[in-house]
N, C-alpha and C positions, 0 to 999 in steps of 0.2 A: 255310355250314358243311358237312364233309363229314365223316368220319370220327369216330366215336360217342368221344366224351370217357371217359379212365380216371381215378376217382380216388381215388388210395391213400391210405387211413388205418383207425384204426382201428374194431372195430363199435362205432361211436356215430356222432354227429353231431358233437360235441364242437367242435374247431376249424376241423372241413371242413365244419360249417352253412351255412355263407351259400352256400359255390357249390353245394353241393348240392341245398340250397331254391330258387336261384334256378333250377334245370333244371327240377326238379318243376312250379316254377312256368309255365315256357316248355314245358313237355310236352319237354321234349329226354331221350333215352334216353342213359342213360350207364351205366358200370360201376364197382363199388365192391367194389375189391380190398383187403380188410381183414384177409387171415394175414399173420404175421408175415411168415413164408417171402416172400411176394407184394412187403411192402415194403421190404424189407430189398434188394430186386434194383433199387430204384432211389435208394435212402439212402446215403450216406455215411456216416452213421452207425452204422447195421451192416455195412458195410463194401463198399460197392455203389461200383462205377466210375463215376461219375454227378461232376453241379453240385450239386447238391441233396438237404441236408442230413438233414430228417427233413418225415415228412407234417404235416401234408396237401401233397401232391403230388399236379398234374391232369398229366396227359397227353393235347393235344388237337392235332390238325393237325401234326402235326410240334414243337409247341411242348410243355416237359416244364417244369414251374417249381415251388418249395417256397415256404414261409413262408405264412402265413393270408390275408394285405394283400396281395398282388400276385395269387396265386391268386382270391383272389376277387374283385379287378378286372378282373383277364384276362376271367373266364366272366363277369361284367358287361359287358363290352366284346363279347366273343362272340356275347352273347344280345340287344346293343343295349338294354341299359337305360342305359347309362351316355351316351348321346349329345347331346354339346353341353355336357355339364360339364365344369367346369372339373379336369383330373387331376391336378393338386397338392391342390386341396379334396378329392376323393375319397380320395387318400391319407392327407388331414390326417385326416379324419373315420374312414376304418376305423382308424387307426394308434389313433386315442383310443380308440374300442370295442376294441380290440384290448388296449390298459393294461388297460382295465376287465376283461376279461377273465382278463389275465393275473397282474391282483392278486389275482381271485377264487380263481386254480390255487392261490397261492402262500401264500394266505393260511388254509384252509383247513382244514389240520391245524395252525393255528398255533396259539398260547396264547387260553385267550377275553379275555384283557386285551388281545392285538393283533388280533384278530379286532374287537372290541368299537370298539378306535381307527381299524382299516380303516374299517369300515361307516360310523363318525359322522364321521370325517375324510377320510380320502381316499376314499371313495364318492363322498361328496356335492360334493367337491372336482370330479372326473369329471362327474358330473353335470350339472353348474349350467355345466361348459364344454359341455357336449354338447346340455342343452338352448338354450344360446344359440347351437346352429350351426343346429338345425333352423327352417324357414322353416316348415313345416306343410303339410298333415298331415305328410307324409315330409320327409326333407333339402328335398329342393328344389323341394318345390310338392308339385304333385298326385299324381303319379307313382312308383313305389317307384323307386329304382337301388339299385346295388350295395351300399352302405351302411347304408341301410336294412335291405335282410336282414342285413347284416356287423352292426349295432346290434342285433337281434334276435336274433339265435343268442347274441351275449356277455351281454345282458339273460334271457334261458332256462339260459344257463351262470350265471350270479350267482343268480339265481333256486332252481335247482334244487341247485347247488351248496353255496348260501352261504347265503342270504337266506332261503329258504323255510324250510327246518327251523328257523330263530332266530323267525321270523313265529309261527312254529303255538306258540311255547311263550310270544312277547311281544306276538302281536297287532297289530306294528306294522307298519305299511306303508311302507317301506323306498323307494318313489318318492315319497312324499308330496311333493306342490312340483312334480315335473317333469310335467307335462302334457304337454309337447309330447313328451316319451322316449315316456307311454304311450299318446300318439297312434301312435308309430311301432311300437310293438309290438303295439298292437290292431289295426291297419292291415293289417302284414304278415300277420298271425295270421289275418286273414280271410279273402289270397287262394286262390283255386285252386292248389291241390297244396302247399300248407303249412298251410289247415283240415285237419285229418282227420289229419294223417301220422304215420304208425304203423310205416313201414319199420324205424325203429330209435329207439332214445333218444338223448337229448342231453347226456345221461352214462350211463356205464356206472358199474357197484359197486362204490366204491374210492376214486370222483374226487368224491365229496360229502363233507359234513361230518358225522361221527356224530352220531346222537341226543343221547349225552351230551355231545359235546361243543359240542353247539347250545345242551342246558340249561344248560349251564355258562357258557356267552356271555348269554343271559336274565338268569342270575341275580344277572348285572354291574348290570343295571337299563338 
């Protein structure tokens, strides 16, 4: 590896978790360019001459790439956690934490009636695929790869997002059943440079589910 990795997104951890945590973890020094201004010069989307649509976007060695799943396989790949796995599985696997993820964004200011049906239907849906991919501790054995953190950053987004504020007013523990999920979430959670990490949050104020609207999911039962 030679030249220090950039990468563009917003201040949070939010969808650029994984390849983030996994640097922190490999002590790899990188930079996190989060003004608009900054991203918007490699976005298409605010209207940047570029491939690549909107962040999380890494910038490493000559290589510039967007979307959550390939970003975070790349710097898995980079950092050699991924080595000797199978990369259609690795894709299969972040692509699913990555639903999960994405149902949590979506569903979140939605009505607590589809809220209420996310969580006991399609969560658990997710889940019960996700726990039957992991072999244990991690995906695939002993070892974290790239997925593993990609699983854990979308488990800390559902969590803090979604999950958490319904928990504190119903009590419920929303993994109840997947073991082997929070094998992989205690796991990551324990190594070097993702204990402790304080750089930023894993959502910023905005991208959670209100108080009252978390009571109002509870009060569904």
């Amino acid at each position: 590896m030679s030249a220090s990795p950039t990468v563009y997104y917003w201040p949070m951890l939010g969808r650029a978790g994984a390849p983030i945590l996994m640097m922190e973890y490999k002590k790899v020094k990188y930079e996190h360019k989060s003004e608009f201004k900054e991203i918007a010069e490699v976005c298409t989307a605010f209207g940047a001459k570029s491939d690549t649509f909107a962040p999380p976007v890494i910038s490493w060695d000559g290589v510039t790439l967007s979307q959550s799943v390939p970003v975070a396989l790349f710097v898995g790949e980079k950092l050699g956690l991924d080595k000797g796995y199978d990369k259609y599985k690795l894709m299969q696997y972040a692509s699913d934490a990555a639903d999960l993820a994405s149902g949590v964004f979506n569903n979140m200011k939605g009505s607590p009636e589809d809220i209420k049906k996310f969580i006991e239907e399609r969560m658990k849906k997710f889940g019960s695929n996700i726990e039957a991919s992991i072999k244990g501790p991690f995906y695939f054995g002993e070892a974290p790869s790239s997925v593993d953190f990609f699983l854990y950053n979308a488990l800390k987004i559902t969590e803090i997002g979604l999950t958490g504020p319904i928990a504190a007013e119903t009590k419920k523990d929303y993994l109840a059943g997947f073991n082997k999920i929070k094998g992989v979430l205690a796991g990551v959670e324990a190594l070097d440079g993702v204990k402790g990490f304080k750089k930023m949050s894993f959502l910023r104020e905005g991208y959670t589910i209100t108080k009252e609207l978390a009571a109002s999911v509870a009060k569904l039962g």
